[in-house]
N, C-alpha and C positions, 0 to 999 in steps of 0.2 A: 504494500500500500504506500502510495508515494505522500509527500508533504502536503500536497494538495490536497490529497482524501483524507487526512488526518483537520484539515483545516475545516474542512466540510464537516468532519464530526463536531468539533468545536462550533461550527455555526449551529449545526441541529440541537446539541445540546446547552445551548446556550438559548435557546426558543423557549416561551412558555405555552406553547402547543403541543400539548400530548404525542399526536399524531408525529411530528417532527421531534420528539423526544423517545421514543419509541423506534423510527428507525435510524437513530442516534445509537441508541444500544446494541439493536440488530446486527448494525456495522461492528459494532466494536467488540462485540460476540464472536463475529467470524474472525476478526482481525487477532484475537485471543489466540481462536483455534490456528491460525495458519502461524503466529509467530512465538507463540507457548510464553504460560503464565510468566516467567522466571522472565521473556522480557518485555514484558507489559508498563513499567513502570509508566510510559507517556501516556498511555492508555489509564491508570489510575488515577492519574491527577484530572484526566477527563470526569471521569468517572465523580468522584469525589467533588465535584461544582454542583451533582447534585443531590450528594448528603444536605444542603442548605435548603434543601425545599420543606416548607412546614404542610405537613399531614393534616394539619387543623384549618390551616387557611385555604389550602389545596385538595380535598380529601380526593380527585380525579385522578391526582397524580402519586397518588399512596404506590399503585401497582407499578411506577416507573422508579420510586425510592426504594421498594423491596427488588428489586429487579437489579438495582444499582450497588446494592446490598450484598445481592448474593453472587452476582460476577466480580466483588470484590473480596470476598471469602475465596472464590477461586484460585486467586492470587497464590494462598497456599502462605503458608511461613516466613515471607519474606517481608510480606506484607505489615505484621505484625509491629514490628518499632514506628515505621511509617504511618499507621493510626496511631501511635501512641503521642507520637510527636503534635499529629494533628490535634490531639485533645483540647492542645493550647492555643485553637482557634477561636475561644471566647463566644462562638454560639452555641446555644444551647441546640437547636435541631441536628447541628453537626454532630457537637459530641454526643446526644442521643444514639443520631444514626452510626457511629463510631463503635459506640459501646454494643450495638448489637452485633456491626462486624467482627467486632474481637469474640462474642460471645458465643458467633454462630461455626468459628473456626474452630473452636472447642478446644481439646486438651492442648495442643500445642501454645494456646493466648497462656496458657494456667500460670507456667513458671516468668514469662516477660509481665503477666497483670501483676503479680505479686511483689516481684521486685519493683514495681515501679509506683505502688501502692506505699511501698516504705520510702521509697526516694521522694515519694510528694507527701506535702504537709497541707498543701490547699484542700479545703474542704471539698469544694465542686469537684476538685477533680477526681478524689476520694471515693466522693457517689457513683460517678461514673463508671468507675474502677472496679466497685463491689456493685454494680448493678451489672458491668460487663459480665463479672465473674458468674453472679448468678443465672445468668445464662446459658453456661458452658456444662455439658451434661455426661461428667467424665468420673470415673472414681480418683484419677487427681488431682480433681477441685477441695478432696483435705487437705491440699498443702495452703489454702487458701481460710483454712478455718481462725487460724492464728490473727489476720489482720481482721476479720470482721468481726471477732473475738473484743479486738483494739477499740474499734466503732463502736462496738454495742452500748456503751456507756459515755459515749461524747457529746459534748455540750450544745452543738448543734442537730437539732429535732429531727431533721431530712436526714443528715447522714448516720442519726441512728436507728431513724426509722429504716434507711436500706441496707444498713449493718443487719437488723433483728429479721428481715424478712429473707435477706441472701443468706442467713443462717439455716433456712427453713429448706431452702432453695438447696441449697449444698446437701443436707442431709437427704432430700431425694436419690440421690448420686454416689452416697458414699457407701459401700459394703457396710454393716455391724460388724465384721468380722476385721475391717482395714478401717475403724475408730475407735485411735488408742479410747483406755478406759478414761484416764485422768483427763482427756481432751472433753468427753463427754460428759464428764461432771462440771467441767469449767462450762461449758453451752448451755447444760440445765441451769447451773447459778445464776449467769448474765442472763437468762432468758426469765430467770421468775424474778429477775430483780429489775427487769424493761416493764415488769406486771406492774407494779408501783410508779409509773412515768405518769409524768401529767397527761401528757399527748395520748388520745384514746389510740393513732391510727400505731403506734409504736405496741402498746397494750394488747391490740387485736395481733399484730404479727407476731408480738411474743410467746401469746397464746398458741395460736397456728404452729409457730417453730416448735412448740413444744409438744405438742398433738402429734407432727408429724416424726418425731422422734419416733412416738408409739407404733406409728405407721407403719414404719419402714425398719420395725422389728429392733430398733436400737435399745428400748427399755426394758428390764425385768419386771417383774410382775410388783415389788413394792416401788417399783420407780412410777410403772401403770398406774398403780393406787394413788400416788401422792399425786399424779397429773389429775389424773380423775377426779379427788377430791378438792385441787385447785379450781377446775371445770364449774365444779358445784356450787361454789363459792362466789365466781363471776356470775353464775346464771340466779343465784340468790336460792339454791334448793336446797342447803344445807341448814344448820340448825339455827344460823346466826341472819336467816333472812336477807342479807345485805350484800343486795347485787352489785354489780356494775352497771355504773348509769349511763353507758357508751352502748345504745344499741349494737355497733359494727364489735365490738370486746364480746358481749352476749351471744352474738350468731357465728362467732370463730370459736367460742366453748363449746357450744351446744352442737355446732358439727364433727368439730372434736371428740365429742363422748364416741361416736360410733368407732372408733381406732381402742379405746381403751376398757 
């Protein structure tokens, strides 16, 4: 594909015409297959103009950001630092759309999100990071248990609202068998101690993380108990009456009970 057809891509996708952003990708789909992911890079930065499209403003154009999304997963490994980089593009649609690219790459984002999760101290980009992470549907998303471990208890409400819930997220993923013991007591504690948060939406994910412990076979039978009898206590059926007054806290206990 010569300069000129790479420029034409750039014109199509630089359109806010579906139709012309559509066979924008088309192109650059076949231009993939004839010159292989590993050398695509001019092709990513194409690509990547439109991560900045908002799903909300746009909702027409939602099937041309997932679409841009997953030819950028294609990319394979290389890719990886090159989003992380972009994080620090200061919109927020980007690094949305970013954080799902790293999430949908799966194990290979696990050990670049983590290490870069301790190199950053900003909050947003924190979120991002543990929201990438929860995405990633691997059993070595436990190396990732440690920094949201870090989150669960920080002072701001967003990023420990996505610490308590990529908790929840992780343990989908994680054998019982490949989560040490003392790791799983440290989750139970920071998750019944997110129960006490002012913030109901941090409460309801604490709850859920903790349910789905039961779920996915990680707890014993008095660990069962003690959830359970946490359950009953937010839903107000135990002997002390005195529920939670968070409707969204009430409907993640009460679906919870069926695990326990």
């Amino acid at each position: 594909m010569s300069q000129t057809d790479y420029k034409e891509i750039e014109q199509l996708l630089a359109s806010a015409e579906e139709e012309k952003l559509v066979k924008g990708l088309k192109l650059i789909k076949q231009e993939i297959a004839r010159v292989g992911s590993s050398e695509a890079r001019p092709l990513f930065e194409m690509l990547y103009s439109l991560f900045y499209i908002d799903p909300l403003e746009y909702p027409e154009l939602v099937p041309v950001l997932e679409e841009a999304i997953t030819l950028t997963v294609g990319f394979g490994s290389w890719v990886i630092p090159v989003l992380l980089d972009k994080l620090d593009s200061g919109d927020i649609k980007a690094q949305m759309a970013i954080a799902q690219a790293l999430g949908r790459i799966g194990a290979d984002a696990v050990d670049p999100l983590v290490n870069e999760y301790h190199i950053r101290d900003d909050t947003s980009k924190r979120i991002f990071i543990l929201y990438a992470l929860g995405k990633i549907k691997s059993p070595k998303i436990v190396k990732a248990v440690d920094a949201a471990l870090d989150s669960c208890s920080a002072s701001d409400m967003e990023l420990r609202d996505t610490a308590t819930r990529a908790i929840g997220k992780f343990i989908e993923s994680i054998p019982p068998e490949d989560l040490p013991a003392n790791t799983k007591l440290r989750i139970i504690k920071s998750l019944k101690a997110n129960l006490a948060c002012e913030n109901p939406g941090v409460r309801a994910k604490a709850i859920r993380s903790l349910c789905k412990l039961a779920k996915y076979g990680h707890l014993n039978a008095e660990e069962k108990k003690e959830v359970h009898t946490i359950c009953q206590r937010l839903l107000g059926t135990d002997e002390h009456f005195d529920w939670d007054r968070a409707f969204v806290v009430r409907k993640e206990a009460q679906e919870g009970l069926k695990y326990l």
